[in-house]
NUSEFI-820208 format. One record per residue (C-alpha): residue in three letters; x, y negated, z. Coordinates in steps of 0.1 Angstrom, whole numbers, plus 5000, padded with zeros to 4 digits. Layout:
<atoms>
{atom ALA, {X, Y, Z}};
...
</atoms>
This chain:
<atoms>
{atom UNK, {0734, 7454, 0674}};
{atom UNK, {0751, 7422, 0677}};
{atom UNK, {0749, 7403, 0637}};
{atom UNK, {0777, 7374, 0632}};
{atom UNK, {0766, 7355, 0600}};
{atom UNK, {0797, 7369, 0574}};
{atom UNK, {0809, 7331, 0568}};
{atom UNK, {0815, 7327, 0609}};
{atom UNK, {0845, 7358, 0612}};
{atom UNK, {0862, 7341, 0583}};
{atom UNK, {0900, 7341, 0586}};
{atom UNK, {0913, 7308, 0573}};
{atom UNK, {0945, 7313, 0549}};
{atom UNK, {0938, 7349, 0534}};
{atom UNK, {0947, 7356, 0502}};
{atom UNK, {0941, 7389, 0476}};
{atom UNK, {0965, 7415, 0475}};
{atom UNK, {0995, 7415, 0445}};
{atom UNK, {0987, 7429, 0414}};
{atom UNK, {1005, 7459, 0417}};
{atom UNK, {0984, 7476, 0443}};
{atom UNK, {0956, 7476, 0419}};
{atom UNK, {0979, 7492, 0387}};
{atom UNK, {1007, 7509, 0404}};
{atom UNK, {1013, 7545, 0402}};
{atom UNK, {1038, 7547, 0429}};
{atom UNK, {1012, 7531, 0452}};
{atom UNK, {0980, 7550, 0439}};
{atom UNK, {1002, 7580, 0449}};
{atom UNK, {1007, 7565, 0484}};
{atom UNK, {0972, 7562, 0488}};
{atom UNK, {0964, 7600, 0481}};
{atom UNK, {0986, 7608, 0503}};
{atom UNK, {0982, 7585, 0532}};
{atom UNK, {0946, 7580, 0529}};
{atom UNK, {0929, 7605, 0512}};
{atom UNK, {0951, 7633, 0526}};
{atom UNK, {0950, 7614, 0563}};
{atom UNK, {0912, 7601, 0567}};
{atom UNK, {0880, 7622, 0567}};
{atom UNK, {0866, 7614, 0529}};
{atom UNK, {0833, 7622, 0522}};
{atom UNK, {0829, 7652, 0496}};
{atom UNK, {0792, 7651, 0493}};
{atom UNK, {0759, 7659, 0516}};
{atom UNK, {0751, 7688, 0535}};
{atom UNK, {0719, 7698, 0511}};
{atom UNK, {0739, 7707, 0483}};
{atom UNK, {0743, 7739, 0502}};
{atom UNK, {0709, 7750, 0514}};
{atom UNK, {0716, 7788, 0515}};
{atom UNK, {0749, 7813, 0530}};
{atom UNK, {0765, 7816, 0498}};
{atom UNK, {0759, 7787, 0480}};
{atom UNK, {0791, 7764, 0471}};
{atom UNK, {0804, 7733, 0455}};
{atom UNK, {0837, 7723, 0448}};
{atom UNK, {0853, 7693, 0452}};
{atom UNK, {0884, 7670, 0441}};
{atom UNK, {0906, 7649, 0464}};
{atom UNK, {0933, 7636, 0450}};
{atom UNK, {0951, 7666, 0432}};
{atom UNK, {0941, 7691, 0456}};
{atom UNK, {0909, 7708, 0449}};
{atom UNK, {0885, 7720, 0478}};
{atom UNK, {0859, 7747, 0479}};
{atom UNK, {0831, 7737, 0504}};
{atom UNK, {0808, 7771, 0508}};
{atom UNK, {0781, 7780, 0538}};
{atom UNK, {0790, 7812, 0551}};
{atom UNK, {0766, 7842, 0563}};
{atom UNK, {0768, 7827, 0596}};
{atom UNK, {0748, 7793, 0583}};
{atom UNK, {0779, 7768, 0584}};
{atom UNK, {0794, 7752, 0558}};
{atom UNK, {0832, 7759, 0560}};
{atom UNK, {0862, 7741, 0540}};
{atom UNK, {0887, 7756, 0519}};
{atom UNK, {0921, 7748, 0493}};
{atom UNK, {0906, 7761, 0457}};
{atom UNK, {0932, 7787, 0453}};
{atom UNK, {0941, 7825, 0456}};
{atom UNK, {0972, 7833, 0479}};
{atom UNK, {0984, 7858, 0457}};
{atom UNK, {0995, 7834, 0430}};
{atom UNK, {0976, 7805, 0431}};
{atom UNK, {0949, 7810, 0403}};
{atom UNK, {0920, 7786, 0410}};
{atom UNK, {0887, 7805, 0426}};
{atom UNK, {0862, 7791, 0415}};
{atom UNK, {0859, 7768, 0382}};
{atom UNK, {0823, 7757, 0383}};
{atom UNK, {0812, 7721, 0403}};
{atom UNK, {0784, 7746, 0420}};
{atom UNK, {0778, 7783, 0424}};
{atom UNK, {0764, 7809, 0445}};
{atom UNK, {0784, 7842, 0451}};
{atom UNK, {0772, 7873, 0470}};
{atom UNK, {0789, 7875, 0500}};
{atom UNK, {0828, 7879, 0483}};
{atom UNK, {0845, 7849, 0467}};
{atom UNK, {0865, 7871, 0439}};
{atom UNK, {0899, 7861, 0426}};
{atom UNK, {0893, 7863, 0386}};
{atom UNK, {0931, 7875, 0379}};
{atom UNK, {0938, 7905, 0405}};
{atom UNK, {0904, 7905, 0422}};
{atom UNK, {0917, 7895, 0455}};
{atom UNK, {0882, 7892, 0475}};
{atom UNK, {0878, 7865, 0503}};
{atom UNK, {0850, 7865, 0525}};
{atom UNK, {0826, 7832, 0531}};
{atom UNK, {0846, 7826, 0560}};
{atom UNK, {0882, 7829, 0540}};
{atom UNK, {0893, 7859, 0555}};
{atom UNK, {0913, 7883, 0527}};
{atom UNK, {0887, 7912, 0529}};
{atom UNK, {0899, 7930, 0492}};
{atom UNK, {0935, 7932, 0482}};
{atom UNK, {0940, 7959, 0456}};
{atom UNK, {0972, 7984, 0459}};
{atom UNK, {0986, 7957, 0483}};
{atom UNK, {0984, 7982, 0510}};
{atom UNK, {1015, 8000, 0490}};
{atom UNK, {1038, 7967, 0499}};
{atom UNK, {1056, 7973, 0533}};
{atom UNK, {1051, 7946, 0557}};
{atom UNK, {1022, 7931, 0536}};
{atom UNK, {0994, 7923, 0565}};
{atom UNK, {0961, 7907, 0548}};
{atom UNK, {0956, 7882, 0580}};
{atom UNK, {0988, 7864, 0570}};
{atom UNK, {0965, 7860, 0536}};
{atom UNK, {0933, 7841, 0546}};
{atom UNK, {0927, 7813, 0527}};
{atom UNK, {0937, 7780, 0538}};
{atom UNK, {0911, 7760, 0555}};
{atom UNK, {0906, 7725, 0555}};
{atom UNK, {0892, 7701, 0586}};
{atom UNK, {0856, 7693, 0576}};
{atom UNK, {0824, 7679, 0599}};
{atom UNK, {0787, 7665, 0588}};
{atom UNK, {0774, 7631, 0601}};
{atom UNK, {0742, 7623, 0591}};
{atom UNK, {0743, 7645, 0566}};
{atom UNK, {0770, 7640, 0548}};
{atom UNK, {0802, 7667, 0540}};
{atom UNK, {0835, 7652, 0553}};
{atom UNK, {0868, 7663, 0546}};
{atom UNK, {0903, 7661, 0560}};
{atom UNK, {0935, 7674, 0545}};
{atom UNK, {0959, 7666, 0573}};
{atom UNK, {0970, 7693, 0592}};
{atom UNK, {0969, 7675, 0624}};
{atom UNK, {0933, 7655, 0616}};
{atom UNK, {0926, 7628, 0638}};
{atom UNK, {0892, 7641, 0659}};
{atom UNK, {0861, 7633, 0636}};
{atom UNK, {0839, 7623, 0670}};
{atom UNK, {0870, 7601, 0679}};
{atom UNK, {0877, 7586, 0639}};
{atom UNK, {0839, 7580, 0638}};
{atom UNK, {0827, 7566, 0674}};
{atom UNK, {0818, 7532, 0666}};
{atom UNK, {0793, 7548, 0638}};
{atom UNK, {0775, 7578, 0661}};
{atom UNK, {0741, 7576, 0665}};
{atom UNK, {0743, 7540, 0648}};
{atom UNK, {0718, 7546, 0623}};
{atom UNK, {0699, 7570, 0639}};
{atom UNK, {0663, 7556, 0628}};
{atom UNK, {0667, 7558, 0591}};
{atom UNK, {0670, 7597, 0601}};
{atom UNK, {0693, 7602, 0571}};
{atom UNK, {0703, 7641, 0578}};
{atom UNK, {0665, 7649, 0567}};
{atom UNK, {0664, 7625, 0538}};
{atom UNK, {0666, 7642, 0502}};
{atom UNK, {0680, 7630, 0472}};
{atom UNK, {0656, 7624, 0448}};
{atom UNK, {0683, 7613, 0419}};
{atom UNK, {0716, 7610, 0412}};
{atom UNK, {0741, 7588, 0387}};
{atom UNK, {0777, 7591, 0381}};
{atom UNK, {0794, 7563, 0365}};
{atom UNK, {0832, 7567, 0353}};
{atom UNK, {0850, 7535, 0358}};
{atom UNK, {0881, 7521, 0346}};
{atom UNK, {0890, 7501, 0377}};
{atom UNK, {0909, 7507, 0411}};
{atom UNK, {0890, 7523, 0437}};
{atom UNK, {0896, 7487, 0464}};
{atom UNK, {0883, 7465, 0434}};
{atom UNK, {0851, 7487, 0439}};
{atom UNK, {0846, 7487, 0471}};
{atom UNK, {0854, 7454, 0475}};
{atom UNK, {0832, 7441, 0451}};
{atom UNK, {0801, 7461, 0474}};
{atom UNK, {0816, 7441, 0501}};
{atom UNK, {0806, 7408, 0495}};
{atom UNK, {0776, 7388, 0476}};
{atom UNK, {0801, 7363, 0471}};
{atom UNK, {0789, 7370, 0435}};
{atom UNK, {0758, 7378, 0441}};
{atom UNK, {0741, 7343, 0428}};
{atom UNK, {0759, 7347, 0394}};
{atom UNK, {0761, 7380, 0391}};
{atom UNK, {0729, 7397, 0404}};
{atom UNK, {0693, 7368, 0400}};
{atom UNK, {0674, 7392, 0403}};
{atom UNK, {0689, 7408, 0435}};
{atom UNK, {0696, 7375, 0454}};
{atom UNK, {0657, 7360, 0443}};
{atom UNK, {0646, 7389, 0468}};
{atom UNK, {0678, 7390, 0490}};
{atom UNK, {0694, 7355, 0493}};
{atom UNK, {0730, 7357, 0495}};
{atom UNK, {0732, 7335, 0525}};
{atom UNK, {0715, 7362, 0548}};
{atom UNK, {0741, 7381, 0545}};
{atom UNK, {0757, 7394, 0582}};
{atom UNK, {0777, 7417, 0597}};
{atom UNK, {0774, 7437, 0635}};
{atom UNK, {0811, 7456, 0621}};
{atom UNK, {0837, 7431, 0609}};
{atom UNK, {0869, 7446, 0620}};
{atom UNK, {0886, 7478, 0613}};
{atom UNK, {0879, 7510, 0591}};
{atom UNK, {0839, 7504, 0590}};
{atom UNK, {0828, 7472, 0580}};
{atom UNK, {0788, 7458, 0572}};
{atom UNK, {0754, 7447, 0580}};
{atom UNK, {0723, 7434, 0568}};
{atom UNK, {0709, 7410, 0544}};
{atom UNK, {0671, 7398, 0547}};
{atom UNK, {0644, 7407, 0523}};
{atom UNK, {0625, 7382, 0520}};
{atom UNK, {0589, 7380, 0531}};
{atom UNK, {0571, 7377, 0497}};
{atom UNK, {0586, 7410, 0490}};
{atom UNK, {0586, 7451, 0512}};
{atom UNK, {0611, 7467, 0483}};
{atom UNK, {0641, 7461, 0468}};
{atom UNK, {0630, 7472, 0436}};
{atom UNK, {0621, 7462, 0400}};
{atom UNK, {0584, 7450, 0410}};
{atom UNK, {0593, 7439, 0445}};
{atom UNK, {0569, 7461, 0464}};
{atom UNK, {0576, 7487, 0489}};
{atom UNK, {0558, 7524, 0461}};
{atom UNK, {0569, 7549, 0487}};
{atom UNK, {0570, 7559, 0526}};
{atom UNK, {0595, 7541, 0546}};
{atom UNK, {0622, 7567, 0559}};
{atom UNK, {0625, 7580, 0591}};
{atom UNK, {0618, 7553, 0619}};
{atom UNK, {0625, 7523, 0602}};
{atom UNK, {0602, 7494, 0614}};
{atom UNK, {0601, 7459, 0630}};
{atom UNK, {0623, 7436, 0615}};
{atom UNK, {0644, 7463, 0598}};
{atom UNK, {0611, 7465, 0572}};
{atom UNK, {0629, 7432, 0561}};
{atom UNK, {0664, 7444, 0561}};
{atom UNK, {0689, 7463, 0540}};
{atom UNK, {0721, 7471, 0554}};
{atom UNK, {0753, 7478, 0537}};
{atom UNK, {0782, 7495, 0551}};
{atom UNK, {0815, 7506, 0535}};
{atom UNK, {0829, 7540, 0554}};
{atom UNK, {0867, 7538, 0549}};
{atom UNK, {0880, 7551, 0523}};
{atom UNK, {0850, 7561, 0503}};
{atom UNK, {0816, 7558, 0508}};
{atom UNK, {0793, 7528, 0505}};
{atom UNK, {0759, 7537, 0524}};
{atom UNK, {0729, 7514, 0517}};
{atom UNK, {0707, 7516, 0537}};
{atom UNK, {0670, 7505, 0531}};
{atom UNK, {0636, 7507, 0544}};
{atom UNK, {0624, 7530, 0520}};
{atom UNK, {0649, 7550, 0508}};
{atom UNK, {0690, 7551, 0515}};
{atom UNK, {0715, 7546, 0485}};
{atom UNK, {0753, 7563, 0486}};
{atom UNK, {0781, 7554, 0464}};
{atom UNK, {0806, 7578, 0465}};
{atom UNK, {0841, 7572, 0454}};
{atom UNK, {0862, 7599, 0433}};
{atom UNK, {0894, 7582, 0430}};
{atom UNK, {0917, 7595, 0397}};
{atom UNK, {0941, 7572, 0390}};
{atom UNK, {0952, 7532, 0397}};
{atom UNK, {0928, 7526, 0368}};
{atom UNK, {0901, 7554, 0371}};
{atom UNK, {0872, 7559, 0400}};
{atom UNK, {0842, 7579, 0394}};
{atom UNK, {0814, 7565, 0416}};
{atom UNK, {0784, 7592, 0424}};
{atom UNK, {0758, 7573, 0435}};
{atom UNK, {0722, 7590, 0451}};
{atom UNK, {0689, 7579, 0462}};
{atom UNK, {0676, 7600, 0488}};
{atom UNK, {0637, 7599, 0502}};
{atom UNK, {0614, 7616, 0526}};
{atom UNK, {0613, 7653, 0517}};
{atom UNK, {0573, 7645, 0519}};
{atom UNK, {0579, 7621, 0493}};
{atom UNK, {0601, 7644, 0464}};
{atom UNK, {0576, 7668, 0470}};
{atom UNK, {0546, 7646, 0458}};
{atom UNK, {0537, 7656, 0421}};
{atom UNK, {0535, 7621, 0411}};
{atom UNK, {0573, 7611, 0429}};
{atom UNK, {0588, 7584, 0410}};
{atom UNK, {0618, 7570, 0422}};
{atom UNK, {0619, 7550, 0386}};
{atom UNK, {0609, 7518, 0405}};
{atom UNK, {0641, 7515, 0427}};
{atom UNK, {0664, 7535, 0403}};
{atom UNK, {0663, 7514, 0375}};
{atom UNK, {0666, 7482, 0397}};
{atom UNK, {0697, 7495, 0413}};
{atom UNK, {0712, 7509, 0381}};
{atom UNK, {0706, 7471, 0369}};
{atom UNK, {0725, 7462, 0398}};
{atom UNK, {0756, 7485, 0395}};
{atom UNK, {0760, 7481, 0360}};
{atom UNK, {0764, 7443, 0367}};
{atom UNK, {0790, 7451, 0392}};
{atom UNK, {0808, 7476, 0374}};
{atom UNK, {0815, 7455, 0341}};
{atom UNK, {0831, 7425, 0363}};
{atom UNK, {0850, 7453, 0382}};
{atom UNK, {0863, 7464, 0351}};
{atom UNK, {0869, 7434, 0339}};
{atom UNK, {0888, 7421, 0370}};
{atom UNK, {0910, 7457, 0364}};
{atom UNK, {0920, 7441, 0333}};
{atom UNK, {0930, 7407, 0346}};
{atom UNK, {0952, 7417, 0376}};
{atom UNK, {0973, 7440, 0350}};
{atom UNK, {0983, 7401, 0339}};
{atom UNK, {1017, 7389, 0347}};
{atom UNK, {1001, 7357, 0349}};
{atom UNK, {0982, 7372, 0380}};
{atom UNK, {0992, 7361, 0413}};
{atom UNK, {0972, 7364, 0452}};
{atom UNK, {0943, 7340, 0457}};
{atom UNK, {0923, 7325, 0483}};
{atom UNK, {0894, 7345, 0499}};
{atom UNK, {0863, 7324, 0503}};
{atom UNK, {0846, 7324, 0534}};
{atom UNK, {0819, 7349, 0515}};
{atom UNK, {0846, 7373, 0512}};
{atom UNK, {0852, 7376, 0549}};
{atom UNK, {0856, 7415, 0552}};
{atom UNK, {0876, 7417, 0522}};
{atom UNK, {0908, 7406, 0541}};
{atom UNK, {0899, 7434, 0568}};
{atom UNK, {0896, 7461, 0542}};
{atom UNK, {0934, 7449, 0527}};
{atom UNK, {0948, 7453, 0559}};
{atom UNK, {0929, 7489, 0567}};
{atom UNK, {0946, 7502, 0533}};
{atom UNK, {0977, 7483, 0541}};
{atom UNK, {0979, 7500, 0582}};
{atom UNK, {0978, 7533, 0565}};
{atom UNK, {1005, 7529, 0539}};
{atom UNK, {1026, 7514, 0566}};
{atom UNK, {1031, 7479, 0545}};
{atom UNK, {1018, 7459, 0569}};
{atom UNK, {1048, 7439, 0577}};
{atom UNK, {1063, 7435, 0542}};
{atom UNK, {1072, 7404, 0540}};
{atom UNK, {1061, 7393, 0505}};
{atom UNK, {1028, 7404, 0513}};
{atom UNK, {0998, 7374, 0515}};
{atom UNK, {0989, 7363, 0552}};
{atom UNK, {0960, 7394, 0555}};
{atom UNK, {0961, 7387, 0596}};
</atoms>
């Protein structure tokens, strides 16, 4: 991999985007349906279905998705409702059912591959054929261990969507990694003010001292700086092997990490809605629920060495609470900034050279809402 320091693909002139596509309705609703319907969106990681059976359900914009393994061992897709009359299947966030998933109004049955398998005294209703009656799948694929989504009904190819990231990161080994603990944080601020602010350490010196006294802010590069996937690494620096409340590396480095990516952590944003982190000894994902112009849940997981979790004595306290630290300072400017571009006094800045991938990620959202030529918009190219 090629790193450009972030300060050298700086694009003089670019400004923030107006107000309004941080508080509107009418463009949150664009987004749902031009991103989040359109893109592959993460939905979660392959482990939280270890066994035929086992399920999870999952929200993307209004629609709500079951994601189940089936007896065959693949984890298959599917819109959250009955075709009989649309009464949701399943109501729980994770479940296990025995082979049938039961409709609980008219006990419509559907097997783990969606097929209508139980249809009671339909068989009395001329022309009624249960094949017509399957329930509706949805486009979904696993990369590195992780549950992608799309609700398109012509998906783009996920190999093709995702080529410039196969095989990237293939020595943290992240399909076998674990997660060894989990936070979610409701937030009161626009999905792009989060990821944005993960984007750049811009910040970083006033926000985070304790992050940039291990990680200076200037290291800070990039090997992807254009299009949908955008990140790279930041140095650790030598007096310390973990970023972590004391500084030192407490558990085994994952997968095949070594040389100089011992003193590295990357940082990646996966458009629309994951931020991977991704460090020598464990890997950190933020995943983004978006609810509203106003509202984001953010999941975020640590996952370790399966050797590690299983280890009476695991204690991923260490790094947790450093990174908790770290998000809750991030969060409460977010939030803050959610506030401030509600302001009719509000109006597009200058990006600073430290904020070189933010005018990349404007024009990503802006290419898919097709508003990339309005005219009132700020230079963003």
């Amino acid at each position: 991999m090629v790193f450009h320091k972030t300060t050298d693909t700086f694009q003089q002139g670019t400004k923030t985007l107006p107000g309004h596509y941080y508080t509107s309705e009418a463009i949150f609703a664009e987004e749902v349906e031009r991103i989040f319907y359109r893109r592959w969106v993460c939905v979660g990681r392959a482990e939280e279905l270890p066994e035929p059976g086992d399920y999870i359900t999952r929200q993307v914009g209004t629609e709500s998705l079951i994601l189940v393994r089936n007896r065959y061992g693949a984890i298959q897709a599917f819109y959250n409702l009955c075709r009989h009359r649309g009464v949701r299947l399943c109501s729980d966030a994770t479940g296990h059912v025995a082979g049938t998933i039961r409709c609980p109004y008219h006990a419509w049955g559907y097997a783990l591959t969606g097929e209508l398998v139980a249809a009671p005294f339909m068989s009395e209703v001329e022309g009624f054929d249960a094949e017509d009656y399957a329930l509706k799948a949805v486009a979904i694929a696993t990369w590195e261990g992780f549950l992608f989504v799309n609700l398109s009904d012509y998906p783009e190819p996920f190999e093709q969507a995702f080529a410039p990231l196969l095989n990237r990161f293939s020595q943290w080994q992240i399909p076998t990694l674990r997660r060894g603990y989990r936070i979610d944080y409701p937030l009161h601020a626009n999905w792009k003010i989060l990821v944005q602010n993960y984007s750049e350490c811009y910040h970083c010196p006033t926000v985070h001292p304790a992050l940039v006294k291990m990680s200076p802010a200037s290291s800070s590069a990039n090997d992807l700086y254009k299009g949908a996937f955008l990140g790279g690494p930041m140095a650790i620096a030598p007096t310390y092997t973990s970023l972590s409340t004391s500084g030192r590396r407490t558990l085994p480095v994952v997968g095949e990490v070594a040389g100089d990516d011992l003193q590295r952590a990357y940082y990646y944003f996966i458009f629309p809605n994951l931020l991977l982190s991704l460090q020598p000894d464990f890997v950190m994902a933020h995943r983004l629920e978006p609810q509203s112009p106003d509202r984001t849940t953010i999941i975020c997981e640590w996952l370790f060495t399966p050797d590690a979790i299983a280890q009476p004595d695991f204690d991923p306290s260490d790094i947790v609470h450093f990174w908790d630290t770290v998000n809750r300072e991030d969060w409460q400017l977010c939030e803050s900034m959610q506030l401030g571009v509600r302001s009719r006094a509000y109006v597009p800045g200058h990006y600073s050279p430290q904020e070189s991938l933010l005018p990349e990620i404007d024009r990503e959202v802006l290419k898919a809402l097709g508003h990339l030529d309005d005219t009132d918009l700020p230079l963003i190219h």
